[in-house]
C-alpha positions, 0 to 999 in steps of 0.5 A: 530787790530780793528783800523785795520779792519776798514782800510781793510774793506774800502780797501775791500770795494773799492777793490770790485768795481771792481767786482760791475759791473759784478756781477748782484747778487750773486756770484757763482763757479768761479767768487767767487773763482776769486773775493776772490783770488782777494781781499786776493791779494789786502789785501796782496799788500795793507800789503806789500806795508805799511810794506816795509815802516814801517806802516799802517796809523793804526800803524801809529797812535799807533806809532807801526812799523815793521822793520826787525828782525835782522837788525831793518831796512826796511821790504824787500818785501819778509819779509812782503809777508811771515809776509802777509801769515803767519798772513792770514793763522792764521788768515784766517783759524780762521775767516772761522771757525767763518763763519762757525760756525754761521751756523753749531755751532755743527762742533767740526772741526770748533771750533778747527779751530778758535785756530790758529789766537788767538795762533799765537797771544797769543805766544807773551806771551811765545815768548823770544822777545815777538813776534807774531808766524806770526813775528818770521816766516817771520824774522820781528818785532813789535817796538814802533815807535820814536814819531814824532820831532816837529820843533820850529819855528825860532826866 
């Protein structure tokens, strides 16, 4: 997950070029709430489109894949458009309470808020197939990817 966030931030990052040019400083009101809605779409089409074929380029290098719970095939697009949702709302709501706490560390709500993205997490450990709550959702599943066939040259 952290080989991950490294992905998204540059994602983020080059997503939010779009945006350098009309913000003269702080966004506010509306464009904020435009530029965030923005850049959940760009994080769920950049997910989506990775997970209908198989991988980020950091599963990639942890050989991990996504295929489809019940086939073990291809993610269809809504699959990966419900494991996006399911994963940023866990997720999501955890990193707001983050957010949130280091400038109201009293907010009992807040803390309470962090459990969802560690839980959806966690539930790997009770799940029968060990799955992430955010897997057994969207109907998709976690695999170890085949590692890639080296040709030996002809002689």
């Amino acid at each position: 997950m952290i080989y991950e966030a490294l992905a998204v931030t540059a994602v983020v990052f080059v997503a939010s070029l779009a945006f350098h040019g009309a913000a003269t400083g702080r966004l506010e009101g509306m464009a904020r709430l435009a530029f965030q809605i923005y850049l959940v779409t760009v994080l769920g089409l950049y997910f989506a489109w990775f997970w209908q074929r198989g991988q980020t380029l950091p599963m990639r290098a942890w050989r991990l894949r996504v295929v489809d719970a019940r086939t073990g095939g291809a993610v269809a697009p809504g699959r990966a458009v419900a494991r996006y949702l399911a994963a940023a709302l866990t997720g999501g709501t955890s990193l707001a309470a983050a957010l949130y706490l280091r400038e109201h560390p009293d907010a009992a709500a807040a803390w309470a808020a962090l459990a969802p993205g560690p839980a959806s997490i966690a539930w790997a450990a009770i799940d029968r197939d060990r799955q992430a709550l955010y897997d057994r959702i969207a109907g998709t599943r976690l695999v170890i990817a085949a590692p890639p066939t080296t040709s030996s040259p002809a002689q």
